[in-house]
N, C-alpha and C positions, 0 to 999 in steps of 0.2 A: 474453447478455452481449456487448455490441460490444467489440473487439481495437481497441487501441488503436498505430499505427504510429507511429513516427518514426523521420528520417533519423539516417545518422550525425553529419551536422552539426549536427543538432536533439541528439543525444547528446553530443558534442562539445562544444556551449556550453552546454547542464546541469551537465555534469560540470567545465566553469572554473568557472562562479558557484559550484557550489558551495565549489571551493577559494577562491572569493572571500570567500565567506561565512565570517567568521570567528569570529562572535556565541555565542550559549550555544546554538543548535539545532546548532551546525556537526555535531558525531557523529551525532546522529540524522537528520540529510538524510544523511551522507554513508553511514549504514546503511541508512536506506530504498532509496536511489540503487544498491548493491551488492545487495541485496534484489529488488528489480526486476531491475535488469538481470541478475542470475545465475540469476531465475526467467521472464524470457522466453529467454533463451536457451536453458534446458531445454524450456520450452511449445515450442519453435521446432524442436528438436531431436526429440520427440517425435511419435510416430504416432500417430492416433487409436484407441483402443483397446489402443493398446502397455499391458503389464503391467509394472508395477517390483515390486522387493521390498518384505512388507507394511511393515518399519521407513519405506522411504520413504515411501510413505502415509502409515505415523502422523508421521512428521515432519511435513513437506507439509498434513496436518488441521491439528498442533498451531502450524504457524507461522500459519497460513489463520485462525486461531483467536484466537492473540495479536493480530496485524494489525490485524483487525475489528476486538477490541475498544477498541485503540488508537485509530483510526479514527473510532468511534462519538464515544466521551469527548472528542478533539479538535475535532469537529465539533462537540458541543453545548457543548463551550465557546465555540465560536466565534458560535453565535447564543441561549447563555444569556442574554444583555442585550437580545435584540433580542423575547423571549419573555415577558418582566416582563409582567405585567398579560391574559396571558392562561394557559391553563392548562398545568399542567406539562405540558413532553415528556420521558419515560422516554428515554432515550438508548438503551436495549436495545429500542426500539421502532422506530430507524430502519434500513432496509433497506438494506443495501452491496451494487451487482452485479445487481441484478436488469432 
């Protein structure tokens, strides 16, 4: 899985648009956005092979978890219409991360 970098300036003017954004997503960017960033910071923070405690794990599975399946269902709505006329795609069939 390639890591993905950005500056602080590229952080920066994410997090204005998002306050720009004022529409019916605005929560849910502005959780995703807090989600990300307080999860590279831990990845950042972290050693390879460092050990946490298993709650954090099951945490950390069970967000990794929700996410995905968030993820998945957004995406095929996004190319449900473009899918018409050919045959269905399971949305639990497509692969995030790999």
């Amino acid at each position: 899985m390639a890591n993905i970098i950005i500056t602080e300036t590229q952080l920066k003017r994410l997090k204005n648009n998002l306050k720009e954004n004022k529409d019916g997503s605005y929560m849910a960017k502005q959780q995703l956005f807090t989600i990300a960033t307080l999860a590279y910071k831990m990845w950042e923070q972290m050693e390879d092979g460092e050990q946490i405690e298993d709650w954090m794990e099951s945490k950390i599975a069970q967000a990794e978890q929700g996410v995905v399946a968030v993820v998945k269902a957004f995406m095929y709505d996004e190319v449900e219409d473009e899918l018409r006329g050919m045959e269905k795609l399971d949305y639990n069939d497509l692969v995030i991360g790999m």
